[in-house]
N, C-alpha and C positions, 0 to 999 in steps of 0.2 A: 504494500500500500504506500510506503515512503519513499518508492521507487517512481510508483505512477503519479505521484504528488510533485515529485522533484521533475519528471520528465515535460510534463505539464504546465509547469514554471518555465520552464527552459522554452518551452513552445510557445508560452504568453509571449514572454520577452522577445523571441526571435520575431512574432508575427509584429508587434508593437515598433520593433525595430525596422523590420520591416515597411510596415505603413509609414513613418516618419519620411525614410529615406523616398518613399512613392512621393510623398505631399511634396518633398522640397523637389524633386526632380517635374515636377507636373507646376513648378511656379513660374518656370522658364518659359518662354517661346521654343517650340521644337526645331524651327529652323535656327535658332543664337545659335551660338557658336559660344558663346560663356554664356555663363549660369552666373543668378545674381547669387548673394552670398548668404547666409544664414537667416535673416533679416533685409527687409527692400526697406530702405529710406520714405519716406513718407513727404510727400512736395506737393502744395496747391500756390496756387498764382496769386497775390494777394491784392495787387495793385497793379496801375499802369500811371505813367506821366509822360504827357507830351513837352519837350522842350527841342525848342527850334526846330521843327518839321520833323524830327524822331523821336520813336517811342520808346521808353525804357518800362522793364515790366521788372516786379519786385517778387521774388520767390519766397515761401517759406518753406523750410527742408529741417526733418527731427529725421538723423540720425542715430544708431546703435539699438541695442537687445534692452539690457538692465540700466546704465548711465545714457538716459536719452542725451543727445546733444542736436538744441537745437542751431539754428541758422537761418540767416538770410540771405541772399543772392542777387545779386543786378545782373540781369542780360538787355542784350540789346536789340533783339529780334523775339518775337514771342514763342516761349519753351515751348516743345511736349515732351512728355514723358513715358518710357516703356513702363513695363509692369516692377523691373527693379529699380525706377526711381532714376534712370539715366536720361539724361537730352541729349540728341545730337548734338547741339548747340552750346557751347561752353559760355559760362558767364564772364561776365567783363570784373565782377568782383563778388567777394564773398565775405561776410566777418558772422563768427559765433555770437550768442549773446551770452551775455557772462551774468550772472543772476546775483551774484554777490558784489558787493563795491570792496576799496580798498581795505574795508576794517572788518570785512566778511556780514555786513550787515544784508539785506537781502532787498534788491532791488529787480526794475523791469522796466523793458524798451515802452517809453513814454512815445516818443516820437522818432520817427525814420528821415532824415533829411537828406535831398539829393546833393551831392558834393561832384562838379563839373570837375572833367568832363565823363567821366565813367566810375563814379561810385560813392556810398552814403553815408554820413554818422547817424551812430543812435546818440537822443538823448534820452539820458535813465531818469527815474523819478525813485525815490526811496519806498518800500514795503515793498507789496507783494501784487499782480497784477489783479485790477480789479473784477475781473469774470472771468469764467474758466474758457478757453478758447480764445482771450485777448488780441492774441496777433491777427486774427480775421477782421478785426477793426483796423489795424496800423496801415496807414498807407505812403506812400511814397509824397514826402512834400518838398516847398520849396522855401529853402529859411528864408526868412522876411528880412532880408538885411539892412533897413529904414530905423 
């Protein structure tokens, strides 16, 4: 009986094992040629600005498994994205957002401002972002230099 117990175990596990490796190999395109990687990046468009007859579009991208890292991105033609989170199209700039200030207190992108000619500062505001999903509000602006 502690034979067919253990043999059984060994067959959960192989079929479990199994299915795992099915799911991530079925997350691919069958024609890629790579495979995206344990986790796909997570990207929606957030924003657009037109400045002087071109348009720049503003990404947001949460990288990683257990330590999200989010991001934001400036391109200069409008992204798509495959299913792992890649654009043909590479961006003209990128910066993390860093959630903590210098004394590790806990801050969040207040505002995204465009910085000519191809890319943006955050400014931070002190606590914690006021709604959950915040960055779906942030949009690309233009500092008020007056």
């Amino acid at each position: 009986m502690i034979l067919i117990n253990d043999c059984l175990n060994t067959l959960r596990y192989a079929a479990v094992l199994l299915l795992a490796c099915l799911s991530q190999a079925s997350c691919s395109d069958s024609g890629s040629v790579s495979r995206c990687s344990l986790t796909s990046d997570s990207v929606s468009i957030t924003s657009s600005l037109s400045v002087e007859e071109k348009t720049y579009y503003l990404v947001y991208r949460i990288s990683g498994w257990h330590e999200k890292i989010e991001s934001f991105e400036l391109y200069g033609t409008e992204p798509s994205f495959d299913n792992c989170g890649e654009s043909t199209v590479a961006p003209l700039f990128g910066e993390s957002i860093d959630d903590k200030d210098s004394n590790n207190n806990d801050q969040y992108v207040a505002h995204i401002y465009f910085e000519p000619p191809n890319r943006f500062v955050f400014d931070y505001a002190p606590g914690t972002p006021p709604k959950p999903a915040y960055h779906k509000s942030l949009i690309l602006e233009r500092k008020n230099t007056q």
